[in-house]
PASEBA-1860 file (N, C-alpha, C; in nm, 3 decimals):
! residues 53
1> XXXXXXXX> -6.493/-4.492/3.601/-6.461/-4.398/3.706/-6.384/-4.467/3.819 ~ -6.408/-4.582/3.827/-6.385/-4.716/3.943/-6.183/-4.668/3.920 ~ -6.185/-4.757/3.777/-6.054/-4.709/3.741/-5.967/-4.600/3.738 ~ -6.059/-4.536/3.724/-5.951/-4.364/3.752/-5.893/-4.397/3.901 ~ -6.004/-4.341/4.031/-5.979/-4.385/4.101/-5.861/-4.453/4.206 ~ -5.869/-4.560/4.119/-5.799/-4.680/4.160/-5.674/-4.616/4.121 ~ -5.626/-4.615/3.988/-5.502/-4.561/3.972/-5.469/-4.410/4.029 ~ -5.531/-4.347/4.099/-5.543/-4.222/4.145/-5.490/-4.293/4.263
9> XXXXXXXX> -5.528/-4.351/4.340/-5.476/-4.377/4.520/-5.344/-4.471/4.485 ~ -5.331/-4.555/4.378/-5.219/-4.609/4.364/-5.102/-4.551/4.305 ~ -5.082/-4.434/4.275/-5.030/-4.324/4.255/-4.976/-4.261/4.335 ~ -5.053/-4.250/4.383/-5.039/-4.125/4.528/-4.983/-4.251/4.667 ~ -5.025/-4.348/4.654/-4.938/-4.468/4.711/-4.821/-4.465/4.723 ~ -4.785/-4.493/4.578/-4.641/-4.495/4.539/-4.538/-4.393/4.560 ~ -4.635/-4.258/4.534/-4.585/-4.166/4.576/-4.475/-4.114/4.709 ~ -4.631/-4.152/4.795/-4.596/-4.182/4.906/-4.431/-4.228/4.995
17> XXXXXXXX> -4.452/-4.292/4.916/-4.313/-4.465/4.956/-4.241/-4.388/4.901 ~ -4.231/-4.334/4.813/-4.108/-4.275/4.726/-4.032/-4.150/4.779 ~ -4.143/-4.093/4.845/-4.063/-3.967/4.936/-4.040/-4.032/5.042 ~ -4.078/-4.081/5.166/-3.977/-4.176/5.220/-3.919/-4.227/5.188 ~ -3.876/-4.293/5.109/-3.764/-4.337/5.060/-3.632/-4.284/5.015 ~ -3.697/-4.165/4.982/-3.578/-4.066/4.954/-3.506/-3.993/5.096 ~ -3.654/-3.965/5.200/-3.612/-3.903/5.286/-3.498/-3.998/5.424 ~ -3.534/-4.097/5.375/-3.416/-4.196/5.464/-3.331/-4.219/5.354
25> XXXXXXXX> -3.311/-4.204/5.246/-3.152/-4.237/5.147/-3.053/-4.205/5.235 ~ -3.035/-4.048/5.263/-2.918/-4.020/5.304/-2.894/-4.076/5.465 ~ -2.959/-4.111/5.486/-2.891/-4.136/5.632/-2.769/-4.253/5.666 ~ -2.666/-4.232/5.708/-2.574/-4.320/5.682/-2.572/-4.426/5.836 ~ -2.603/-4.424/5.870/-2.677/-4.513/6.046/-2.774/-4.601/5.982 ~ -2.856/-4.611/5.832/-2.971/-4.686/5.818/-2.867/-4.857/5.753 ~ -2.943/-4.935/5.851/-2.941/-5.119/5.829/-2.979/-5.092/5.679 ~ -2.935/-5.184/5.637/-2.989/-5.229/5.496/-3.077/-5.373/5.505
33> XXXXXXXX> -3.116/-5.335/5.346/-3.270/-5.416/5.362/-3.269/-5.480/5.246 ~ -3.281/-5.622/5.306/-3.320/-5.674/5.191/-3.437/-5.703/5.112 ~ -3.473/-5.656/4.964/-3.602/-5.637/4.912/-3.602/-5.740/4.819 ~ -3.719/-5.715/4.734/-3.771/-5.836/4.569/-3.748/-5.733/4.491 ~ -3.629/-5.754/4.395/-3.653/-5.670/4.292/-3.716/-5.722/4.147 ~ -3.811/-5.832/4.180/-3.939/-5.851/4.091/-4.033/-5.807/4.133 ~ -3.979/-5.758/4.260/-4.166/-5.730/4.286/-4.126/-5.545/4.281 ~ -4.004/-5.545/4.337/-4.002/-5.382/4.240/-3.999/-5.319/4.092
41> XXXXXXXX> -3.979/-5.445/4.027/-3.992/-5.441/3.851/-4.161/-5.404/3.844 ~ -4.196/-5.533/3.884/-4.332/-5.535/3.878/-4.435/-5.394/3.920 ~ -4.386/-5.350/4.048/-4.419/-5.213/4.061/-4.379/-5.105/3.964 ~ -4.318/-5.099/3.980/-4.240/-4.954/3.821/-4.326/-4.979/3.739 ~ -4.372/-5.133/3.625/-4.445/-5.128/3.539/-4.601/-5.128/3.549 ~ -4.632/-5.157/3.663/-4.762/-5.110/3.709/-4.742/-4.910/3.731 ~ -4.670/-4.862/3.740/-4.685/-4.734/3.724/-4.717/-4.665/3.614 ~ -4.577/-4.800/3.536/-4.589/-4.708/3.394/-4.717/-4.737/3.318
49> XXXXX> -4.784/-4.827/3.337/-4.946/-4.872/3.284/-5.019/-4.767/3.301 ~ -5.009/-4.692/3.471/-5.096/-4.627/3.483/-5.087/-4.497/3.335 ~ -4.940/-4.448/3.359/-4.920/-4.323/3.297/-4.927/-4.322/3.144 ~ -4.945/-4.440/3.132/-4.927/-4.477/2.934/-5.084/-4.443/2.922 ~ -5.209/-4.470/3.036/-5.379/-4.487/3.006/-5.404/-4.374/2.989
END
C-alpha cells in the first residue's frame, strides 16, 4: 500500500512540474535554464516504471 502511495504523490509531483512547465513555455521574456538531462532521463523512466506496475 506504502508503494501505491508513493507512486501516487510522485505522479501527481510530476504532474505538477509539468503543467508549469507548460504554462511558462510560451512566454517569450523567460531566461533560459540550464538543466541535467540525466537527471531528466532518469525522471521520464522513473515515470515510466511507475505506469508499466
Amino acid at each position: 500500500m506504502l508503494d501505491t502511495l508513493d507512486s501516487i504523490i510522485l505522479s501527481s509531483t510530476n504532474l505538477s512540474i509539468t503543467i508549469d512547465d507548460f504554462r511558462d513555455f510560451f512566454r517569450p521574456s523567460q531566461d533560459k535554464v540550464v538543466f541535467s538531462l540525466s537527471e531528466c532521463c532518469n525522471k521520464t523512466l522513473d515515470l515510466l516504471k511507475i505506469l508499466k506496475a
